[in-house]
C-alpha positions as CSV (number, residue, x, y, z in Angstrom):
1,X,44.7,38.1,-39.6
2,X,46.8,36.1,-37.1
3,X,50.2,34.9,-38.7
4,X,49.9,31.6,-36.9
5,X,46.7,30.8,-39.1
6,X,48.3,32.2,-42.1
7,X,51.2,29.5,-41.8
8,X,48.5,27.0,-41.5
9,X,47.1,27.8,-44.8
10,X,50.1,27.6,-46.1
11,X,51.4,24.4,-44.5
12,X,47.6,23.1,-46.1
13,X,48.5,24.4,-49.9
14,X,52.4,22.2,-49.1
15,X,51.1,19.3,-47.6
16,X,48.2,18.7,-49.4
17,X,45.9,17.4,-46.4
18,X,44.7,18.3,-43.1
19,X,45.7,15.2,-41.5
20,X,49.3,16.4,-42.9
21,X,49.0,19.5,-41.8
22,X,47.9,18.0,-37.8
23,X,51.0,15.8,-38.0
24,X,53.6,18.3,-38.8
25,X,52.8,21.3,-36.3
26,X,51.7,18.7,-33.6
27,X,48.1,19.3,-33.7
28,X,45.0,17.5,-34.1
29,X,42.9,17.8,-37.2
30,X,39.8,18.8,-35.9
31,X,42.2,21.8,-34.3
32,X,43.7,23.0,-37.7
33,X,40.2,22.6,-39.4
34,X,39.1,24.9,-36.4
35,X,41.6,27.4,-37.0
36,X,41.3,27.6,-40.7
37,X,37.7,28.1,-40.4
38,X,38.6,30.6,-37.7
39,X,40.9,32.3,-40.9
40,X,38.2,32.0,-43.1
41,X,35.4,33.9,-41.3
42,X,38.4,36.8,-40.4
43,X,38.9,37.2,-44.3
44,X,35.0,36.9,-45.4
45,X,35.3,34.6,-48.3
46,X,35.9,30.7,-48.7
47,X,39.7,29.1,-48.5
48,X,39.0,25.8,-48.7
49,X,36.3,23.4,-50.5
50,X,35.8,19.8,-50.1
51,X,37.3,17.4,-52.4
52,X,36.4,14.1,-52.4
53,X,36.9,12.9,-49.0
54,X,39.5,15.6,-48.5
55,X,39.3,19.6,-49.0
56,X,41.6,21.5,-51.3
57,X,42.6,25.4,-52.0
58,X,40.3,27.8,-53.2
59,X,41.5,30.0,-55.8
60,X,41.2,32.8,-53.0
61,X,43.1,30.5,-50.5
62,X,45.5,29.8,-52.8
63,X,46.6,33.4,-53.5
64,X,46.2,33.7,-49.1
65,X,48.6,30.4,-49.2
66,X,51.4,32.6,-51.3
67,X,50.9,35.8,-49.3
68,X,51.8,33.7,-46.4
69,X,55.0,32.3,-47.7
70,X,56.3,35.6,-48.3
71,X,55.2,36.6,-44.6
72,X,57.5,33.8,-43.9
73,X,60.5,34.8,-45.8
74,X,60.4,38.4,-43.9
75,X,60.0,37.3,-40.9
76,X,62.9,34.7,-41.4
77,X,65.0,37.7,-43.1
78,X,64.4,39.7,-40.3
79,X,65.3,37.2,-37.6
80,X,68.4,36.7,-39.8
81,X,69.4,40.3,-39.8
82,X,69.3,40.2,-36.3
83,X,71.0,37.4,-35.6
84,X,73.6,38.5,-37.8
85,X,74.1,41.6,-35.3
86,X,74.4,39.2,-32.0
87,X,75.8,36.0,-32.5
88,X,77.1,33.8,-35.2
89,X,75.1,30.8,-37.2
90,X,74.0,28.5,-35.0
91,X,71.3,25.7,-34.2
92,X,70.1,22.0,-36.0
93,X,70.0,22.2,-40.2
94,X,68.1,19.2,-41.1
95,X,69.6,17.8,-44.2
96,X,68.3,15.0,-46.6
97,X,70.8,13.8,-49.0
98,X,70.4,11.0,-51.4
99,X,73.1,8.2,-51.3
100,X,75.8,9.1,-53.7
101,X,74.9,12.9,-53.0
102,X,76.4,11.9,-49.1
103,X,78.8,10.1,-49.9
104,X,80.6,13.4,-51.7
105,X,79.5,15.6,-49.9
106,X,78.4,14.7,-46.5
107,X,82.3,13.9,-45.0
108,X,83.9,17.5,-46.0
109,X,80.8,19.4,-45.0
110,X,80.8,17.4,-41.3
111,X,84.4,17.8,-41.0
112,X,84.4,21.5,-41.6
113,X,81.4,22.3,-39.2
114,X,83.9,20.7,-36.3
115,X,85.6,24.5,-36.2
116,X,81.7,26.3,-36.5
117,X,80.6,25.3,-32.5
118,X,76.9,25.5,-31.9
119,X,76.0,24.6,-35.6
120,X,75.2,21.3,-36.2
121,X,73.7,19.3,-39.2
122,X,70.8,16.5,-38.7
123,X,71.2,13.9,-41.6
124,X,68.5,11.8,-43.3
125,X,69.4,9.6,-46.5
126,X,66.2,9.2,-49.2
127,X,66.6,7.2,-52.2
128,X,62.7,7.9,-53.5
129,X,61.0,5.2,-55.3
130,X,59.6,8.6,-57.1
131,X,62.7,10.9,-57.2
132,X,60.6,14.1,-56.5
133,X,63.0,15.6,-53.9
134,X,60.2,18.9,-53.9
135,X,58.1,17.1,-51.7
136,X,60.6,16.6,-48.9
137,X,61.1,20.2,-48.4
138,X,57.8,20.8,-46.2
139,X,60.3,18.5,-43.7
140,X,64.3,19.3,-44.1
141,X,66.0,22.4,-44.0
142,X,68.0,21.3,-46.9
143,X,67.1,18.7,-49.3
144,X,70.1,17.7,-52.0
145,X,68.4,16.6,-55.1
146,X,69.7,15.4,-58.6
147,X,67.9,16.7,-62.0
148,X,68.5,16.4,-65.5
149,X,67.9,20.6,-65.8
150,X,65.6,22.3,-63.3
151,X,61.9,21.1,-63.1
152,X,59.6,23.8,-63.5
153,X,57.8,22.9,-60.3
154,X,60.7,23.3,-58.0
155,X,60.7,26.7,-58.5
156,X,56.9,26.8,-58.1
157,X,55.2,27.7,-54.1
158,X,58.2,29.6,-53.2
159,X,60.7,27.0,-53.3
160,X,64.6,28.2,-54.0
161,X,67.0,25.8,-55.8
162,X,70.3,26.4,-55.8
163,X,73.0,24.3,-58.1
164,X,75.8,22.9,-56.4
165,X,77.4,21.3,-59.0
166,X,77.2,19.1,-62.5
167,X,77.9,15.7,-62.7
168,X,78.7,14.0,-65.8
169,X,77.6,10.7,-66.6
170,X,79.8,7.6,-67.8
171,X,79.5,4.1,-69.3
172,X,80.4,1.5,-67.5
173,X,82.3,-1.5,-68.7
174,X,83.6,-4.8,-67.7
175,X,87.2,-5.2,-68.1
176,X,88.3,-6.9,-71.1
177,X,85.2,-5.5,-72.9
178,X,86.1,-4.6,-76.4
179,X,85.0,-1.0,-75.6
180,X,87.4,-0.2,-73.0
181,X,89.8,0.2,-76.0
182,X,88.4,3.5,-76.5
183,X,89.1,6.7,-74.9
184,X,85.3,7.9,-75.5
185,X,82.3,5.6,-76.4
186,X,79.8,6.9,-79.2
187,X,76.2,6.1,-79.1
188,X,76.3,3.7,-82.1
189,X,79.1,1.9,-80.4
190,X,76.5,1.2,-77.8
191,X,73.6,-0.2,-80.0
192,X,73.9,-4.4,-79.1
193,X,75.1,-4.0,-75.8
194,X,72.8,-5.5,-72.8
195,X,72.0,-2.9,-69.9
196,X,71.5,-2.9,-66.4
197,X,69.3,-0.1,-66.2
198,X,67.7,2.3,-63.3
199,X,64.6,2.3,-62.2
200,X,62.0,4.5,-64.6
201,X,62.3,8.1,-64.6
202,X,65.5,8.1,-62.5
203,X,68.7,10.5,-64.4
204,X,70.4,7.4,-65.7
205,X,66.9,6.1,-67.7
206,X,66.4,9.6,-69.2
207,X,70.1,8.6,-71.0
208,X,69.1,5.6,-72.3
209,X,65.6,7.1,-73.3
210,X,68.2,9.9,-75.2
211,X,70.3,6.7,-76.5
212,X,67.1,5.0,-78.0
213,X,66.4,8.0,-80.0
214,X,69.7,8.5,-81.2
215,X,70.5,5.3,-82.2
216,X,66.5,4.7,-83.1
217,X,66.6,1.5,-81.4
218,X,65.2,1.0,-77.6
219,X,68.6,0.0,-75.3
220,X,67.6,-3.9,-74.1
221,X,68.1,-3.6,-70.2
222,X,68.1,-7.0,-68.5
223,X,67.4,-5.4,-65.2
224,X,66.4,-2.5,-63.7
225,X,68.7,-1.9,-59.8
226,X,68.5,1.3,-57.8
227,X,71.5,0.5,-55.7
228,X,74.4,1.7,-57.6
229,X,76.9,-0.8,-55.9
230,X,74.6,-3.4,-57.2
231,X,74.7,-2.1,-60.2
232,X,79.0,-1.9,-60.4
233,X,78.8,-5.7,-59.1
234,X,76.8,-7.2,-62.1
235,X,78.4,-4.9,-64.7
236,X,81.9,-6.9,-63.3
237,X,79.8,-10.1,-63.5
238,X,79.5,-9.3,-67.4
239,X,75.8,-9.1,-66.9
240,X,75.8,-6.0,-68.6
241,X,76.9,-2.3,-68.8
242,X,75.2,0.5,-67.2
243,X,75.0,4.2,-67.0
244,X,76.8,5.3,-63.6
245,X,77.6,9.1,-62.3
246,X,81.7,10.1,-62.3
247,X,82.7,11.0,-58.9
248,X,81.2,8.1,-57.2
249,X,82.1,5.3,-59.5
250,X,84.7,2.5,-58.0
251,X,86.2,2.2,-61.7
252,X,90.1,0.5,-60.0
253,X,90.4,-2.7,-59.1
254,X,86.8,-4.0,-58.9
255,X,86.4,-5.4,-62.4
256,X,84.6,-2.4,-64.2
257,X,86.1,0.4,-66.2
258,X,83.9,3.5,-67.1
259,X,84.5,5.9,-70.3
260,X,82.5,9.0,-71.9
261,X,79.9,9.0,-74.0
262,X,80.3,11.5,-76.7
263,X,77.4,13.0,-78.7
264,X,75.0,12.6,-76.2
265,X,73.8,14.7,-73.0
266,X,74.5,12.7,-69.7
267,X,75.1,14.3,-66.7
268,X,73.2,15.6,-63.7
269,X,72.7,18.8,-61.6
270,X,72.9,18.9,-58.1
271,X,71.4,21.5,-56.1
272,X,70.3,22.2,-52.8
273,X,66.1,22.7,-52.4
274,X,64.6,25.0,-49.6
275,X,61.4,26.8,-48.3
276,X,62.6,30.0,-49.2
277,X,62.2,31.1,-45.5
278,X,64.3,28.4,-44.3
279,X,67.0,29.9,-46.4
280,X,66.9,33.0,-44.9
281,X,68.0,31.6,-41.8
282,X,72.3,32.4,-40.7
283,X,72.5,28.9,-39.9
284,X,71.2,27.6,-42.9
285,X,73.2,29.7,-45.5
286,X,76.4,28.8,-43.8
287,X,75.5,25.1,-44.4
288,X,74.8,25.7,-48.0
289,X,77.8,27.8,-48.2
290,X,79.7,24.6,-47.0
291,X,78.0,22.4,-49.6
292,X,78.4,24.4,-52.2
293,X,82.6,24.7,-51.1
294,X,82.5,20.9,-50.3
295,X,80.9,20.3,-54.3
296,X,84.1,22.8,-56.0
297,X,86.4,20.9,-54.2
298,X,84.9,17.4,-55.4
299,X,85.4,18.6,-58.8
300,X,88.4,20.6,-58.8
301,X,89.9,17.3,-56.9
302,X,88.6,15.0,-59.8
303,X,90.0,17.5,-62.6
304,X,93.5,17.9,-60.3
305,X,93.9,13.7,-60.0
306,X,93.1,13.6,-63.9
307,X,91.8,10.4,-63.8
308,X,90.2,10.4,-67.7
């Protein structure tokens, strides 16, 4: 079987589609259907099946799919070990960060690549209208995702995650609110209060789905913003208070203060998402190692400053 056909398959079982498939190894699709049928009649029994308009995975193509992602990983490993013998990390990491993921972590990391010459990082922001970070993978080296605990199907086709670090989550408040009095805010304390919520299924809305069945009341949110600035801005207006992550938070001298919520789980993980053959690669392990050093300090600098 030729490895080049192998990877095919496998890009096929990642991406879903053909025309995928064409689009990411710069091919047409009439070529990669030619070459899987070429893989096909090598192996004597049938990888793919239409589907609709499309074709999808036979069980056999499937377990073909997986055998090629581990062909990967060696040959990555391999290339790393080697590598490791002649020169140091070096090369482009594509990196995909969402927006208050970069804005922690993004300035350390570039600032200590400066001393690492011929390493370099390639940055792409998402915010997803679907925060399923998985899918982004088949396109960056390194895709920074936030989870409330690791879904199961992250660590399903191979993927690796590792955690960078856990963010806890706050309320916000406007100043003069009668809440700010308190150190730490308890769910029934939060019962009346209007919200300015995130869009559905996002980390913050999973709290307030945790706050409606505490409380056994559903949390009124007024509106629904992505943008977390936004979001600061009309809890200072008074439109109401929100659920916003620690680190990031402008909570001094912009009309908002933010206090814990006790009794209640609300915080995030953060953790990087790879092909698990990307990972093998020297340059892309000293990248995560830099995340991963840039995300202690964040929170070692937030406990030092002692800020709650």
């Amino acid at each position: 079987m030729d490895v080049r056909r192998l990877q095919l398959l496998r890009e096929l079982a990642d991406r879903g589609s053909v025309t995928a498939v064409a689009e990411a190894t710069h091919r047409t699709a009439s070529a990669v259907s030619q070459q899987l049928k070429v893989l096909e009649a090598e192996v004597g029994v049938p990888l793919t099946e239409r589907h609709g308009r499309g074709i999808v995975l036979t069980g056999a193509g499937l377990a073909l799919a997986d055998t090629a992602r581990r062909i990967a990983v060696a040959m990555e490993s391999a290339e790393a070990l080697w590598q490791e013998f002649t020169q140091s990390p070096r090369g482009s990491v594509s990196l995909s960060v969402f927006p208050t993921a970069g804005q922690m972590l993004v300035p350390g990391v570039l600032r200590a690549l400066t001393t690492e010459p011929g390493l370099e990082i390639v940055l792409t922001d998402h915010d997803l209208a679907v925060p399923d970070f998985a899918q982004l993978t088949a396109d960056y080296d390194i895709v920074i995702a936030d989870s409330q605990g690791i879904p199961a199907h992250w660590t399903e086709n191979g993927l690796r995650c590792v955690p960078l670090m856990t963010e806890p989550f706050d309320v916000a408040l406007p100043v003069g609110h009668p809440l700010v009095e308190k150190n730490v805010v308890r769910g029934s304390d939060l019962v009346d209060e209007d919200w300015i919520g995130a869009p559905v299924g996002y980390p913050y809305d999973r709290v307030l789905d945790r706050l409606g069945a505490m409380v056994g009341r559903e949390p009124r949110i007024v509106q629904r913003v992505m943008d977390n600035i936004i979001v600061e801005r009309l809890v200072a207006a008074g439109v109401g208070i929100a659920i916003l992550p620690r680190f990031t938070t402008r909570s001094h001298g912009n009309g908002i203060v933010t206090r814990p919520i006790t009794g209640l789980p609300a915080e995030r993980q953060i953790s990087a998402l790879m092909r698990a053959d990307r990972a093998e690669r020297p340059s892309v392990r000293r990248v995560l190692e830099l995340l991963h050093d840039e995300a202690a300090r964040v929170v070692a600098g937030y406990r030092t400053v002692g800020e709650r």
